[in-house]
One Martini backbone bead per residue (centre of mass of N, CA, C, O) as a GRO file, in nm:
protein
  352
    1UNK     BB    1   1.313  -1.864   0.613
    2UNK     BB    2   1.453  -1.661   0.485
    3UNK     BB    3   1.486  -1.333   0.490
    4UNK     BB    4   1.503  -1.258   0.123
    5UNK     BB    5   1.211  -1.397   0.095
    6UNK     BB    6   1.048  -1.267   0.294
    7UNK     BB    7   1.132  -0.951   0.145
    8UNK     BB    8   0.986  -1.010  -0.105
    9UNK     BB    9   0.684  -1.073  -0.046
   10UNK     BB   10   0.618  -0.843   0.122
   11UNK     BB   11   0.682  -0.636  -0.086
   12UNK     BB   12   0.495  -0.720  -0.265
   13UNK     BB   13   0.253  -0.695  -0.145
   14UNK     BB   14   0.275  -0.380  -0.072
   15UNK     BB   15   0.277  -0.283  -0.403
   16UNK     BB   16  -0.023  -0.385  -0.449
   17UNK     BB   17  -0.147  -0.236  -0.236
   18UNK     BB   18  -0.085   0.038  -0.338
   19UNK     BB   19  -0.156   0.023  -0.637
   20UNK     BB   20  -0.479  -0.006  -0.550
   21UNK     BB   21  -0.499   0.223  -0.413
   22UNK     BB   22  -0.435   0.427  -0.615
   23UNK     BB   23  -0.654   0.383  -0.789
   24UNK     BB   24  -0.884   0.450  -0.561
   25UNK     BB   25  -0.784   0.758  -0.553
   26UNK     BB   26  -0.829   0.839  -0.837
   27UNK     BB   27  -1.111   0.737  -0.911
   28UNK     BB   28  -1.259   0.888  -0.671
   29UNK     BB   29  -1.107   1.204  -0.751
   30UNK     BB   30  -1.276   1.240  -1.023
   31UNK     BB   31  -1.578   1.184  -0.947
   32UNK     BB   32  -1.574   1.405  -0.682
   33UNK     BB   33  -1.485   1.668  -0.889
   34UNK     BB   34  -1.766   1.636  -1.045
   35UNK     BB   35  -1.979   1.644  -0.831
   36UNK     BB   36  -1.857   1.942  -0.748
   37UNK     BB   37  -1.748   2.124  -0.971
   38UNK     BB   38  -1.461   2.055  -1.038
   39UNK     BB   39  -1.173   2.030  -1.183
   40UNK     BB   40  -1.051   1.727  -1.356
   41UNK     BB   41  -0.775   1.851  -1.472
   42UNK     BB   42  -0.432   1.740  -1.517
   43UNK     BB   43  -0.346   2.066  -1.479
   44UNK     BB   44  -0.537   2.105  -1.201
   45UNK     BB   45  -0.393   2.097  -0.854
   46UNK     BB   46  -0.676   2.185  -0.691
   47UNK     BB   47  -0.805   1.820  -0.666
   48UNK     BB   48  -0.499   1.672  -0.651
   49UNK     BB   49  -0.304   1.777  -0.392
   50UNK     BB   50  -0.399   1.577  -0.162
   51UNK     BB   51  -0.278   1.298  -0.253
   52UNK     BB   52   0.032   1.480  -0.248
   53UNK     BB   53  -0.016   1.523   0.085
   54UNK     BB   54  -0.065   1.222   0.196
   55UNK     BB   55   0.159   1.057   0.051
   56UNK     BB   56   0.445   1.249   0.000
   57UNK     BB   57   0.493   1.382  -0.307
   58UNK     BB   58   0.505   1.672  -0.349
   59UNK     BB   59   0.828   1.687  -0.418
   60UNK     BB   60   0.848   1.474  -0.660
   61UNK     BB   61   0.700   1.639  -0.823
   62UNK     BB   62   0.834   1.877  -0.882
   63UNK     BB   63   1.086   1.695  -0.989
   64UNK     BB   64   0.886   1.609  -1.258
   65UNK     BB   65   0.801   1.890  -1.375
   66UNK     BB   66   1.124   1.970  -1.480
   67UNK     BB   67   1.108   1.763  -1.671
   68UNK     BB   68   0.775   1.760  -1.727
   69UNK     BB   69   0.597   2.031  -1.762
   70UNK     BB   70   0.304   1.879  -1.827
   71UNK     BB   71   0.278   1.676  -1.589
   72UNK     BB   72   0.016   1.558  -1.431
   73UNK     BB   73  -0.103   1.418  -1.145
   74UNK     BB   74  -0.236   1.165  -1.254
   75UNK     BB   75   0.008   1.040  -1.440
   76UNK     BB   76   0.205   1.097  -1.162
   77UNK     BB   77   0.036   0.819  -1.018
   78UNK     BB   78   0.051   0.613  -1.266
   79UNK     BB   79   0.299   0.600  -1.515
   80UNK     BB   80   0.544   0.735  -1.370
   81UNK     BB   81   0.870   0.604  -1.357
   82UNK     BB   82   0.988   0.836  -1.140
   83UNK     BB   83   0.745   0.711  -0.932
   84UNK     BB   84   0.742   0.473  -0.694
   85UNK     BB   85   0.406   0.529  -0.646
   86UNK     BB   86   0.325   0.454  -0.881
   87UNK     BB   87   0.140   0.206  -1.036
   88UNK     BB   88   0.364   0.102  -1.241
   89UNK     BB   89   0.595   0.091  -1.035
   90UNK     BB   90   0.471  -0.120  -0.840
   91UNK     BB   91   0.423  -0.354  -1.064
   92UNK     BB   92   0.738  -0.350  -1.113
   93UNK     BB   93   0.850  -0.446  -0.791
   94UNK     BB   94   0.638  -0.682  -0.747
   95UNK     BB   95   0.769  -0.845  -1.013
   96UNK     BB   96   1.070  -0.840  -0.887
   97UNK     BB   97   0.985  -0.990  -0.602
   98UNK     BB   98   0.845  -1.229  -0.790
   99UNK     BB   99   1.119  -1.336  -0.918
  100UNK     BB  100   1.300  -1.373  -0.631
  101UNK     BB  101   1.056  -1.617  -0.549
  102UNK     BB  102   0.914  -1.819  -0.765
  103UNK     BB  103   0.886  -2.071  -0.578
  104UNK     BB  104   0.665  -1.940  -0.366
  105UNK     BB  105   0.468  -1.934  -0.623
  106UNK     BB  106   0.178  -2.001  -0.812
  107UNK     BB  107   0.130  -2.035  -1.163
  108UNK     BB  108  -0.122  -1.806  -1.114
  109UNK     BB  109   0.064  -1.549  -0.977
  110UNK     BB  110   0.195  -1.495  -1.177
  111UNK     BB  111   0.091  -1.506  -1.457
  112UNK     BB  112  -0.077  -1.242  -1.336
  113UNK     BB  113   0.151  -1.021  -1.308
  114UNK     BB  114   0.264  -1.038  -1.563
  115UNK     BB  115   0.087  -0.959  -1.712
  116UNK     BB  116   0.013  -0.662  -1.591
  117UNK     BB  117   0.317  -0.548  -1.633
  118UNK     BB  118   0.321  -0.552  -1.964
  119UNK     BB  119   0.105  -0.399  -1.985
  120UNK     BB  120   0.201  -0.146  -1.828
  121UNK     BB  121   0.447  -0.117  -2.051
  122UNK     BB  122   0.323  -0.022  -2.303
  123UNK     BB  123   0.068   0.116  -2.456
  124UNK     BB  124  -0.203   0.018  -2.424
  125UNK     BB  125  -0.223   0.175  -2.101
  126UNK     BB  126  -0.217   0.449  -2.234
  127UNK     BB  127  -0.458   0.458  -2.372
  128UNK     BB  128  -0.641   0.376  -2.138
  129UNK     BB  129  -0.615   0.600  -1.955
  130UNK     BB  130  -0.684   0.833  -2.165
  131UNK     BB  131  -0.996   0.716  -2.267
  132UNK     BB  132  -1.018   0.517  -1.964
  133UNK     BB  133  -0.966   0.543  -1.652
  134UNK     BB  134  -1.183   0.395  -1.510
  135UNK     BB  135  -1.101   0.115  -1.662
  136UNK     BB  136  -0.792   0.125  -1.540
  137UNK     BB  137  -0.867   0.117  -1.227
  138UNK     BB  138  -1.025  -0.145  -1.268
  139UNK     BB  139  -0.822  -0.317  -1.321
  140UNK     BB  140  -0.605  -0.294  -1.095
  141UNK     BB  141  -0.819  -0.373  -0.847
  142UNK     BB  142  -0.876  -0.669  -0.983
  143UNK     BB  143  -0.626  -0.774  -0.954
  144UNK     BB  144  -0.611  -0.780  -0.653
  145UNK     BB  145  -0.842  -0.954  -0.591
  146UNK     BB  146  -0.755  -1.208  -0.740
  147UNK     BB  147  -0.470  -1.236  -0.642
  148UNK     BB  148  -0.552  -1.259  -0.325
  149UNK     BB  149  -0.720  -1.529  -0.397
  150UNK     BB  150  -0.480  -1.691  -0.478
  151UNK     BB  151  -0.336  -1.678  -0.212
  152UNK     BB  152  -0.572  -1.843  -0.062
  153UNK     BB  153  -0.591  -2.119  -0.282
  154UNK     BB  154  -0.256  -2.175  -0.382
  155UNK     BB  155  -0.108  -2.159  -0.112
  156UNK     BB  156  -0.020  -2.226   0.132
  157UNK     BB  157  -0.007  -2.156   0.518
  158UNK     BB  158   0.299  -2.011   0.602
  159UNK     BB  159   0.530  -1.819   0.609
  160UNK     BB  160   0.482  -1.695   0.327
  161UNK     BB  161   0.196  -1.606   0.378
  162UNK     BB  162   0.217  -1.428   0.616
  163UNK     BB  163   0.426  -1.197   0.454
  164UNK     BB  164   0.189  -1.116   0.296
  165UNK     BB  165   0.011  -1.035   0.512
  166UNK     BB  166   0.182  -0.831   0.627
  167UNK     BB  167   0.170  -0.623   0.409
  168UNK     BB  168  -0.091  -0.580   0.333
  169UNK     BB  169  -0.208  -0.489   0.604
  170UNK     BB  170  -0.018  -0.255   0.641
  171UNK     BB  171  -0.052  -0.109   0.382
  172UNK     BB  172  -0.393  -0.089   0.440
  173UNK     BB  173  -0.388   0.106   0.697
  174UNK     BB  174  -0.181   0.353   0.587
  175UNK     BB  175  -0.371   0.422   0.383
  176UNK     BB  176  -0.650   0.442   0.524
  177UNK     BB  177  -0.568   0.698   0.650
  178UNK     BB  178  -0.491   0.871   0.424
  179UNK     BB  179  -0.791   0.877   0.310
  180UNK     BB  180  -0.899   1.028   0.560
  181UNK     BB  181  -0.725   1.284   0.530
  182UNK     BB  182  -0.801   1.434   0.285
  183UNK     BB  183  -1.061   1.619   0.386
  184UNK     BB  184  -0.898   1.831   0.521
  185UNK     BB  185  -0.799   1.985   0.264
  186UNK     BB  186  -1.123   2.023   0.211
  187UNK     BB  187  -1.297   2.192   0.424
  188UNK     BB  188  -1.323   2.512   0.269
  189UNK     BB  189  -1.401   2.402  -0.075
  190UNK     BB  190  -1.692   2.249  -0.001
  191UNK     BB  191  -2.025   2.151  -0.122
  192UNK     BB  192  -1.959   1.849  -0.031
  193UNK     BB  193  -1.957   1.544   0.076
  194UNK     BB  194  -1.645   1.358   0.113
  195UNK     BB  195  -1.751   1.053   0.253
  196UNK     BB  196  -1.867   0.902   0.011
  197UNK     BB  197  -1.604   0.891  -0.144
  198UNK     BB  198  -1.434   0.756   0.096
  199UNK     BB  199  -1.610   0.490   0.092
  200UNK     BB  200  -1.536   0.405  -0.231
  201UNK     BB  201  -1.226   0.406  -0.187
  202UNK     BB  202  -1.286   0.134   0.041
  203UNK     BB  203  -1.545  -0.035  -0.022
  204UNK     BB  204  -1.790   0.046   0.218
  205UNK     BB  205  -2.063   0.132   0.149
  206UNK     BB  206  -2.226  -0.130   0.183
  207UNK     BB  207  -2.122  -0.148   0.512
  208UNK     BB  208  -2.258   0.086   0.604
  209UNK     BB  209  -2.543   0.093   0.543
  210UNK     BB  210  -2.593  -0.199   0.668
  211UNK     BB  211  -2.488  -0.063   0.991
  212UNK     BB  212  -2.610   0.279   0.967
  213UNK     BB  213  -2.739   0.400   0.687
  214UNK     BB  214  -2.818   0.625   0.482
  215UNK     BB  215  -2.644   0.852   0.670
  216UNK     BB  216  -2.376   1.034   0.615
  217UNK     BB  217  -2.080   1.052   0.846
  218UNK     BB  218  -1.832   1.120   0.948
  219UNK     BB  219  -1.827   0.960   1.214
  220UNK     BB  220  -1.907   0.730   1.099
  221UNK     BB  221  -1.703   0.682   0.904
  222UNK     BB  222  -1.452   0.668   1.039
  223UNK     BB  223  -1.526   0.434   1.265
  224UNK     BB  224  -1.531   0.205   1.025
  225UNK     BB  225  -1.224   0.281   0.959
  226UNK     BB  226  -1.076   0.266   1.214
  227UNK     BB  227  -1.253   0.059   1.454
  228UNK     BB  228  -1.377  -0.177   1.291
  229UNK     BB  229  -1.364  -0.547   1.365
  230UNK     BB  230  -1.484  -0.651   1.026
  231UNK     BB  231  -1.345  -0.451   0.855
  232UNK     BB  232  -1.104  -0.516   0.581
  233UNK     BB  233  -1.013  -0.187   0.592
  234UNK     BB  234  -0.943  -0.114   0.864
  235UNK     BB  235  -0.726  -0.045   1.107
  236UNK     BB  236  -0.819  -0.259   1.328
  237UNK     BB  237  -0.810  -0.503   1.142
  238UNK     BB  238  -0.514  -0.464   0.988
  239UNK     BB  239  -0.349  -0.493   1.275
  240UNK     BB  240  -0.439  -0.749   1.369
  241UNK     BB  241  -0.325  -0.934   1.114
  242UNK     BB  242  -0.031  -0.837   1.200
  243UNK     BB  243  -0.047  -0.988   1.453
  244UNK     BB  244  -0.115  -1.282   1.342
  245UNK     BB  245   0.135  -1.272   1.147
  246UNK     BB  246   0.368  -1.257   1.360
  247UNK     BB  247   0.270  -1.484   1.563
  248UNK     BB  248   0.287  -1.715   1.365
  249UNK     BB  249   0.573  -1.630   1.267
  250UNK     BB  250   0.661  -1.744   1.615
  251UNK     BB  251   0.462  -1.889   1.793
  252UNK     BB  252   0.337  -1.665   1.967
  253UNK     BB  253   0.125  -1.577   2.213
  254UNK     BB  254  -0.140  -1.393   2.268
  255UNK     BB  255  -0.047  -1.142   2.458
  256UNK     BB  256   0.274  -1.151   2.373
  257UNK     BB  257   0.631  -1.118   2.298
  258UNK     BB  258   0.933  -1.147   2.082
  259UNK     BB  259   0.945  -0.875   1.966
  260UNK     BB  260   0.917  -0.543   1.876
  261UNK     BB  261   0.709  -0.609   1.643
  262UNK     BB  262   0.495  -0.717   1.860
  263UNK     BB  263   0.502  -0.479   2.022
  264UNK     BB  264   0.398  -0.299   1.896
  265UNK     BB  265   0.141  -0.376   1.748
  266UNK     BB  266  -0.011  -0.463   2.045
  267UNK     BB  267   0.000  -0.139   2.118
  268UNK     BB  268  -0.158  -0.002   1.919
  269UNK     BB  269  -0.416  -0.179   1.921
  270UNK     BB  270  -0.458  -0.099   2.159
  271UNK     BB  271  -0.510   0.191   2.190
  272UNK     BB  272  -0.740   0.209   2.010
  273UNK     BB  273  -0.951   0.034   2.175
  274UNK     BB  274  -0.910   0.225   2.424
  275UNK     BB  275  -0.809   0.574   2.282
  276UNK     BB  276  -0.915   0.631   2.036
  277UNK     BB  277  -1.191   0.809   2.063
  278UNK     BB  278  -1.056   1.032   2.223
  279UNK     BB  279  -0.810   1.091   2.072
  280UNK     BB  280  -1.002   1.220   1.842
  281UNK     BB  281  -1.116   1.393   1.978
  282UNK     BB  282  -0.919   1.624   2.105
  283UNK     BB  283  -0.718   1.611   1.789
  284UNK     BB  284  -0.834   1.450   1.524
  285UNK     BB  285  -0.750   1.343   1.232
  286UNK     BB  286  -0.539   1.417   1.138
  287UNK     BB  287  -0.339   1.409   1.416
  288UNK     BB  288  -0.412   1.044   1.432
  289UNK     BB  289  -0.332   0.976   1.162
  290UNK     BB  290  -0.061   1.032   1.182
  291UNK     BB  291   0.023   0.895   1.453
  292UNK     BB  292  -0.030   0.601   1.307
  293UNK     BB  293   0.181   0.620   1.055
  294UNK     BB  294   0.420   0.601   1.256
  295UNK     BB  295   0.362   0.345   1.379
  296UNK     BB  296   0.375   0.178   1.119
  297UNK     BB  297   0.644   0.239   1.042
  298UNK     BB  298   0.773   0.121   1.308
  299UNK     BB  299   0.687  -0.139   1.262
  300UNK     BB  300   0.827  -0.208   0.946
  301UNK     BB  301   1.091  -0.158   1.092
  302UNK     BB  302   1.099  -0.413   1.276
  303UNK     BB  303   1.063  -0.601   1.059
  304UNK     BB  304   1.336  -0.537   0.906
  305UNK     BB  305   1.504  -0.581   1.185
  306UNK     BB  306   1.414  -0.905   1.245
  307UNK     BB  307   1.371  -1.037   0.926
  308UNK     BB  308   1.636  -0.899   0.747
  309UNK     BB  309   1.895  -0.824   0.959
  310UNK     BB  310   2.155  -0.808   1.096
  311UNK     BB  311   2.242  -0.757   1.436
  312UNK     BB  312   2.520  -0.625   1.301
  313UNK     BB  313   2.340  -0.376   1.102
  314UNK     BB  314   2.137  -0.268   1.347
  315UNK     BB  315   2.387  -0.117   1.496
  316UNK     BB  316   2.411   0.060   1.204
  317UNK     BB  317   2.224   0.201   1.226
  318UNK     BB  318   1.991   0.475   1.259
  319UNK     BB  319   1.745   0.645   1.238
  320UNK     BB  320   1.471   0.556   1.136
  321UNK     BB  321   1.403   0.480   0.772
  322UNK     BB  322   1.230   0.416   0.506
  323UNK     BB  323   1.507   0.414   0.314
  324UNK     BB  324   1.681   0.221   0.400
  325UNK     BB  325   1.458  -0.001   0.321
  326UNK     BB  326   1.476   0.078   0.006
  327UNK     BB  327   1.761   0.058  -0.008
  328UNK     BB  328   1.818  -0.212   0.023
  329UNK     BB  329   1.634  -0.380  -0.138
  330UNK     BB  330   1.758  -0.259  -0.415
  331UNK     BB  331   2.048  -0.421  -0.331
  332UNK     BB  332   1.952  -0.679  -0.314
  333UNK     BB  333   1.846  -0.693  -0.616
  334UNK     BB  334   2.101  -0.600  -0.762
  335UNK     BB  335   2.254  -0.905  -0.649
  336UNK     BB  336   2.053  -1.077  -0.783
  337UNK     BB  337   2.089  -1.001  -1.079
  338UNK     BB  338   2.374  -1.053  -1.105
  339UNK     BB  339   2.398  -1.333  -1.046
  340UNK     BB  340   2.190  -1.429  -1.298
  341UNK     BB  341   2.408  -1.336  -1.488
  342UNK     BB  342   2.642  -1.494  -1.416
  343UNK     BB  343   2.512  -1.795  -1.465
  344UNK     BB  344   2.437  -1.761  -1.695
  345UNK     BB  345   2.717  -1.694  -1.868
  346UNK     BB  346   2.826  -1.957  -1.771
  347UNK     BB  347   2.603  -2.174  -1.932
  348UNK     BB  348   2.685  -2.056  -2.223
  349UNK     BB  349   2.984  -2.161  -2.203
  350UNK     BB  350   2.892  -2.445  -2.176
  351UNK     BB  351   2.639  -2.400  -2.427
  352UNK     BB  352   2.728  -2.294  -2.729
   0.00000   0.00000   0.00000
């Protein structure tokens, strides 16, 4: 496979995966704010400000209400077009990903993608979330769920399936630990207990439930969403996913490594497995969170160098950077658009 339709679906995977996050950030903390007897309206900034300190949007957020001074935060999380981690900025990153590689999707995942994007460019999807913001955030989340099914259900599994696993697993890692941060910040103003919202945020509650019991409680909520080997959002499932769809496109055995991105993967993986329990006691969710992150970062960036750039791109690199990674695949985003405008322009020459 190209390395730039690899570097495609796989960006496609992951902005609808955070998409899909972001609905659930927003729909749980709203609910969360109204159970604690706490203001959820969208311009009283200390119930919605945990979101934008574990996302890192807040310097975004300060420079978007700049220009626009009304502009409250579950807004700019959900519509604002100079947002690029708002839900509609990445439905709409997904579908520039997934028009660059048309081929390669099912026309039912199209379809539907297609779809959605049109949906929230529109007036009615502003309509909908003024009105019924929960209906909003419900949509978003069904339609990933929907789409996930499809690539399950619709396209073959090789290598371009892999690098859709590929992506969605490792974005739901590192949002997974974001969430689990959230509470850290609302520590000393809270009348109830955050871990309820944590785990619907996660869709975990029926799985803690039928696992741990009716009793709610922090380690127990952690250890589900952190360690858990069978729980489809836990940190230590979706960093294996990420390991088998690495070892997948290399056919690389279990338990070695043939690049830089799969010996990262089984390294953190191991970690989690035998010192996370203990490193988490010793120095917190937060502290143990922010170390997952930048590890997964870690992982994504060498997904970037060795699938690809090339080898002498790589040697050009500075030290690692998501920044990095998001501008060069605009840049070759806009590479491939201006090629496709070449091509009609030729074609309409030909076919006056």
């Amino acid at each position: 496979m190209l390395s730039r339709a690899a570097d495609n679906l796989y960006w496609m995977a992951r902005y609808l995966e955070r998409a899909e996050n972001m609905a659930r950030l927003v729909d749980t903390t709203a609910q969360f704010l109204l159970d604690a007897g706490l203001s959820s309206d969208s311009r009283s900034s200390a119930g919605w400000l945990p979101i934008l300190q574990v996302c890192d949007l807040d310097e975004d957020f300060q420079r978007s209400q700049k220009e626009q001074p009304d502009l409250g935060i579950p807004e700019f999380l959900v519509l604002d077009p100079q947002n690029s981690d708002s839900i509609r900025q990445c439905v709409a990153l997904a579908r520039e990903n997934a028009r660059m590689v048309r081929d390669q999707l099912s026309e039912e995942m199209w379809r539907e993608l297609n779809r959605l994007h049109l949906f929230l460019q529109s007036s009615a999807a502003e309509d909908e979330w003024a009105f019924s913001p929960q209906d909003f955030c419900d949509r978003i989340i069904r339609f990933s769920l929907l789409f996930q099914g499809l690539v399950e259900a619709t396209i073959a599994q090789q290598e371009g399936y892999s690098f859709i696993e590929l992506g969605k697993h490792l974005e739901r890692a590192d949002k997974t630990t974001r969430i689990l941060d959230i509470p850290t910040f609302h520590a000393h103003s809270l009348a109830v207990s955050p871990w309820p919202t944590v785990l619907r945020a996660c869709s975990a509650r029926s799985a803690y439930l039928s696992s741990r019991g009716a009793s709610i409680t922090m380690e127990h909520t952690i250890a589900l969403l952190l360690f858990d080997h069978g729980f489809p959002r836990s940190v230590r499932f979706c960093l294996n996913e990420v390991n088998k769809a690495l070892h997948r496109i290399t056919g690389t055995a279990s338990g070695s490594y043939e690049n830089e991105a799969e010996r990262l993967a089984g390294g953190t993986l191991a970690n989690i497995d035998f010192n996370g329990p203990g490193d988490l006691s010793r120095i917190g969710i937060h502290c143990y969170a922010d170390g997952l992150q930048k590890d997964i970062n870690k992982i994504g960036q060498q997904i970037f160098e060795t699938y690809v750039l090339l080898p002498a791109e790589v040697q050009q690199l500075p030290s690692p950077s998501y920044a990095i990674i998001t501008d060069y695949q605009q840049q070759q985003q806009q590479q491939q658009q201006q090629q496709q405008q070449q091509q009609q322009q030729q074609q309409r020459a030909l076919w006056p």
